[in-house]
C-alpha positions in Angstrom: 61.4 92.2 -23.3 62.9 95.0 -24.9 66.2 92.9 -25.8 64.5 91.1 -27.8 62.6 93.5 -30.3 66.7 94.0 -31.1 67.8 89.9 -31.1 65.0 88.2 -32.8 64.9 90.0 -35.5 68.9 89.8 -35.8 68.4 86.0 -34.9 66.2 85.4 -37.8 68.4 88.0 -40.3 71.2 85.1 -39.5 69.5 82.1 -40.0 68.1 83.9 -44.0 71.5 84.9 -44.1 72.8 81.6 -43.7 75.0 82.9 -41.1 73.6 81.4 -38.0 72.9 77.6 -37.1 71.9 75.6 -34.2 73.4 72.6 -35.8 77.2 74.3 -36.6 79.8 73.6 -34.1 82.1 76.9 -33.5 85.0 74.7 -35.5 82.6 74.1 -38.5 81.9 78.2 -38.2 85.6 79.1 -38.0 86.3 76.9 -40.5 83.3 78.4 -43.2 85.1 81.0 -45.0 88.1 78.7 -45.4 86.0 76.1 -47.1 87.5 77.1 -50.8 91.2 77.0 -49.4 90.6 73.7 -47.1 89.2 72.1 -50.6 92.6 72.8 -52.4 94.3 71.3 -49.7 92.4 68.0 -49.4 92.7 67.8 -53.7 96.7 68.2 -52.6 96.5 71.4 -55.3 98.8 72.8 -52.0 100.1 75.8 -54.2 96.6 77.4 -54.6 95.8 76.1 -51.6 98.7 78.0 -49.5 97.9 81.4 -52.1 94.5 80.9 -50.6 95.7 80.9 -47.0 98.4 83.3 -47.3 95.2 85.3 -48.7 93.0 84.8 -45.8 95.4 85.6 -42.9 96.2 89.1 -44.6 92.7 89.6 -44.6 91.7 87.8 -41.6 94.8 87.7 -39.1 92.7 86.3 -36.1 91.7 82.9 -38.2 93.4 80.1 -36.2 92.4 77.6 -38.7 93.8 79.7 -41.6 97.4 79.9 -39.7 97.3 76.3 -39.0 96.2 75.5 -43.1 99.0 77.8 -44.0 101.3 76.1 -42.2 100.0 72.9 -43.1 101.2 73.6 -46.7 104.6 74.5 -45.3 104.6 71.0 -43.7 103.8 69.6 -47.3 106.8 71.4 -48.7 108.7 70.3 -46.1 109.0 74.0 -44.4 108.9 73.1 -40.9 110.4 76.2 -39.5 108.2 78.5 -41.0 105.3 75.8 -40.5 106.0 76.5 -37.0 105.7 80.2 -36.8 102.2 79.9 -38.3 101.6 77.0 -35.7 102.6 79.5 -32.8 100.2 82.2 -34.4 97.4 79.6 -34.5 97.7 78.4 -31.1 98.2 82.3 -29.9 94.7 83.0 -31.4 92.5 79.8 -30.4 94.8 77.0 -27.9 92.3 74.2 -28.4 92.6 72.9 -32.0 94.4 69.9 -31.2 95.3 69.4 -34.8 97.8 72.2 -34.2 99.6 70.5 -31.6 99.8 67.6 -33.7 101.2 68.9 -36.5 103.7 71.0 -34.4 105.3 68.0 -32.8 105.5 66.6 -35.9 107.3 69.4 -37.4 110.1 69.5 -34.0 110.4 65.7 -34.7 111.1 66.3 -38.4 113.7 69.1 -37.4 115.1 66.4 -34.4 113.9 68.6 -31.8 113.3 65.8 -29.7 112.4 67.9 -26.5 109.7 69.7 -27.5 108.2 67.2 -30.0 107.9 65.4 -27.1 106.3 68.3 -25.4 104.2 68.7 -28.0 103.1 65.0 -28.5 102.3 65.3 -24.8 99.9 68.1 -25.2 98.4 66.5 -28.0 98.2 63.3 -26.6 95.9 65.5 -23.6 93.7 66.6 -26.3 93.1 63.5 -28.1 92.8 61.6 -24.3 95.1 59.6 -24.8 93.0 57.6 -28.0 94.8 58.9 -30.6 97.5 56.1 -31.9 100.2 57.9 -34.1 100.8 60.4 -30.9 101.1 57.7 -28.7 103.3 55.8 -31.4 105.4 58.6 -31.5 106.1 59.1 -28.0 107.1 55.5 -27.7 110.0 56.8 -30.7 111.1 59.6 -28.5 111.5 57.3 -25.8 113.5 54.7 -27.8 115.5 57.2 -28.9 116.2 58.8 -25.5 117.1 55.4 -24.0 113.7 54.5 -22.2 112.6 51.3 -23.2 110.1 50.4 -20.7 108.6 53.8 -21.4 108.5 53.4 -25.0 107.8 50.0 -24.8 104.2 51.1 -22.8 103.5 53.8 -25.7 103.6 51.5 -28.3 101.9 49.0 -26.7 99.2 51.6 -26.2 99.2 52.9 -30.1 99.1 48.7 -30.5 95.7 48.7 -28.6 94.4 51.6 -30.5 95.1 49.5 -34.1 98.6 50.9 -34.6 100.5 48.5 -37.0 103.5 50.0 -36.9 103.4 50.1 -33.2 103.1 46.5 -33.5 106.0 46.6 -35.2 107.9 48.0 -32.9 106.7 45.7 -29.9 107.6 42.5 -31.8 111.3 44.1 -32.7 111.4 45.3 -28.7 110.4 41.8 -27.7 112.5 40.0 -29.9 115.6 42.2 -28.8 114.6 41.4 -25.1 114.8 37.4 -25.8 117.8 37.4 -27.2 120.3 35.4 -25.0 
């Protein structure tokens, strides 16, 4: 009884306050004082955008989702090796934002570290359970270029299912390669 003469009224403070929801999902509340910076980003204005970011995680160096928005405007300058330090920091701070993994096998790939962008499309490809067609696209590319055609031949057929055209594209090219006399 007691503990609550001290929550209520700091229950109802937060909900006045704006600070407190029933409806908010913990990503929408991590993501709240970003809101300014993430609304650069999507308008591609990525210069403010990253001076935003680079803001925040100075201020704020346990926001995941402000390391992994940094680093997403590295990615857009093509920065993948510093992208990747901020990805490290942002999956050191919160491991289940599986837009992070995303983006971090993308950034290996980019650099041609095959190995761990395969890794890395493999974790992400957990967290999206298996429905998410560019990882699954992708791994069926590290495959191919590591030799495994039936392998990369089931990813893309996979990504194909999920509404991957480019997938598709591959199949047909596998396919037609295969038929060849």
């Amino acid at each position: 009884m007691e503990l609550l003469f001290f929550l209520f009224p700091s229950f109802i403070h937060g909900i006045l306050m704006g600070n407190f929801s029933l409806t908010e999902t913990p990503e929408q509340q991590a993501k709240k004082p970003l809101l300014e910076g993430i609304s650069l980003y999507e308008r591609e204005e990525i210069p403010a955008a990253f001076r935003f970011f680079e803001k925040v995680v100075i201020d704020h160096p346990k926001s995941a989702y402000a390391y992994l928005y940094k680093a997403k405007c590295h990615f857009y300058f093509e920065n993948y090796e510093i992208a990747l330090q901020d990805l490290r920091k942002s999956l050191q701070l919160d491991n289940s934002i599986r837009e992070t993994y995303l983006l971090k096998a993308t950034c290996h790939f980019n650099i041609e570290d095959y190995d761990e962008a395969m890794l890395e499309y493999r974790r992400a490809s957990q967290f999206y359970l298996d429905k998410n067609a560019e990882v699954r696209r992708r791994i069926g590319e590290l495959e191919l270029k590591r030799g495994n055609f039936k392998s990369a031949n089931d990813a893309f057929a996979k990504a194909a299912k999920l509404g991957d055209n480019e997938a598709k594209s591959y199949l047909t090219n596998m396919d037609a390669y295969y038929k060849q006399p």
